[in-house]
N, C-alpha and C positions, 0 to 999 in steps of 0.2 A: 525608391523601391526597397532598399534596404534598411531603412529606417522599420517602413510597415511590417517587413520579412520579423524583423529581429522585435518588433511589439508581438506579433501574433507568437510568434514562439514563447514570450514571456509568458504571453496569457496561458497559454496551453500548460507550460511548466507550474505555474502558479496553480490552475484548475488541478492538476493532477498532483500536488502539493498538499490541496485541502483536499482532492478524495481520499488521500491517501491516508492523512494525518486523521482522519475520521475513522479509518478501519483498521482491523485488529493486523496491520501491516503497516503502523506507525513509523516503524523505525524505516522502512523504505521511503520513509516522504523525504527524508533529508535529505534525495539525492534531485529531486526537484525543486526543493527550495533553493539550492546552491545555484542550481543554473537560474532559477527565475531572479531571484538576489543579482548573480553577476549580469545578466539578461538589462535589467531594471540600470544597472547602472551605467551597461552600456547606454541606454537610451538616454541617460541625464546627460552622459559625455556628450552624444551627437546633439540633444538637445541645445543645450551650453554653446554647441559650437556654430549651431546655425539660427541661434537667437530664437527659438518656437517652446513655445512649450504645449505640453501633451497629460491630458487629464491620466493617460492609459497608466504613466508613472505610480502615480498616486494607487493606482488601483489593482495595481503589480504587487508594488512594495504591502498594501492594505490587505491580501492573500497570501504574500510571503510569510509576516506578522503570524498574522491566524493561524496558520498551519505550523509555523515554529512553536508558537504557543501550545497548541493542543498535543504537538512530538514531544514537547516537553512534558507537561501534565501527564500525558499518557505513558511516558516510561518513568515518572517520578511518582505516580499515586496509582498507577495498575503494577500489579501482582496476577503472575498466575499458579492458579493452586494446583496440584497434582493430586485427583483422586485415588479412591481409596484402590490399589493395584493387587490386593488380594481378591475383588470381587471381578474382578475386570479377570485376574486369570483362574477362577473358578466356572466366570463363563465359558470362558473359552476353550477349557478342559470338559463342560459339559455338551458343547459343541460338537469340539471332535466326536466323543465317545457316540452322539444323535449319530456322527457322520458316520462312524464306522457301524453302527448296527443299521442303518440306512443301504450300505454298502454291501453287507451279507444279507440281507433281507433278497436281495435283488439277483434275480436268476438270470444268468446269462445263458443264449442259444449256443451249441457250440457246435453247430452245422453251419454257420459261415463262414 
């Protein structure tokens, strides 16, 4: 039973390795890859020890890879740019100004 316990958790860390390593929350995936990597190695060890071997290894380590791969790519060749922050707070000065004339436009009852 703890052999299976400690597969299904690799896989789960692995899966959530490569979702991770795919969205713009890359640099979180290194912390699934660590566990499915050490996960993965545990299983060679119990492997080794009880003379079986297990496709799931292969298919562990084959997602580990991947997802390293792509954390890498993604923090070595993505860049993010910072738009242009004069238009951004010219909006938002135009905004306000909507809100406040929005605000006196608006009569309030003062019998409640």
């Amino acid at each position: 039973m703890g052999k299976k316990l400690i597969i299904i958790f690799g896989f789960i860390a692995a899966i959530l390795s490569v979702i991770l390593a795919v969205t713009p929350f890359s640099n979180l995936a290194i912390i699934p890859i660590v566990v499915a990597f050490i996960l993965g190695l545990l299983i060679v060890y119990i492997s080794k020890k009880n003379n079986t071997k297990t496709k799931s290894i292969q298919y562990i380590f084959l997602m580990v890879i991947i997802a390293l791969a792509l954390t890498v790519y993604k923090s070595v060749y993505y860049t993010s740019e910072v738009g242009d922050t004069e238009q951004l707070e010219q909006r938002e000065e135009e905004n306000l100004e909507d809100s406040k004339e929005l605000l006196e436009d608006i009569d309030f009852d003062e019998d409640i």
